[in-house]
C-alpha positions in Angstrom: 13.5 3.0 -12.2 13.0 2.1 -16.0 13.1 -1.7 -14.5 10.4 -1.0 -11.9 8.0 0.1 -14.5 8.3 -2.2 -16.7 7.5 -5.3 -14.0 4.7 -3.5 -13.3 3.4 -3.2 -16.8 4.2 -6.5 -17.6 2.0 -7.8 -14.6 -0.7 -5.5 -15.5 -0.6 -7.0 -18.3 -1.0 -10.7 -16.7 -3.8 -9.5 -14.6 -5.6 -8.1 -17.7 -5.4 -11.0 -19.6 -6.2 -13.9 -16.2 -9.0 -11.8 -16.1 -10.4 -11.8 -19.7 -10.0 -15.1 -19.5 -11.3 -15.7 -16.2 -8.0 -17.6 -14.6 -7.7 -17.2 -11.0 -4.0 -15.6 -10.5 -1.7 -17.4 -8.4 -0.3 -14.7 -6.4 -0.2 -14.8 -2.9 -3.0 -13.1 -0.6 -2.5 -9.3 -0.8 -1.6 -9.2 3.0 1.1 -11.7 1.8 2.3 -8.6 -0.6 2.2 -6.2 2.1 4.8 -8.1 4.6 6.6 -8.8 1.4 6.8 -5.4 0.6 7.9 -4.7 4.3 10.8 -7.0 4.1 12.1 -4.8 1.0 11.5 -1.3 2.8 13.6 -2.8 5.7 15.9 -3.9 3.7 16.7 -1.1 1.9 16.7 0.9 5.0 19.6 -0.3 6.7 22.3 0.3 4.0 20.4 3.9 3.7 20.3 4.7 7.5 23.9 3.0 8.2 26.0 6.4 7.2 23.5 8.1 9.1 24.3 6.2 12.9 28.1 5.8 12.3 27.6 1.7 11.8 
């Protein structure tokens, strides 16, 4: 968990400073980060819900 905040500190950060000094970021679209964000839920869900259906 330790690892997850600090990634998301550290591009806090990043966003903080692109903005002061007004640089546009070059992360993808947020709907981008949403399907991407999909992919790991579903990921993760299969190893989790594999014990649960006998697989």
């Amino acid at each position: 968990m330790e690892s997850y905040l600090v990634s998301l500190s550290a591009g806090v950060l990043v966003g903080v400073i692109y903005s002061v000094i007004k640089v546009r970021s070059p992360a993808p679209p947020l709907v981008a980060l949403i399907g991407l964000l999909g992919m790991l839920i579903g990921a993760q869900a299969i190893p989790t819900l594999r014990p649960l259906f006998g697989f």
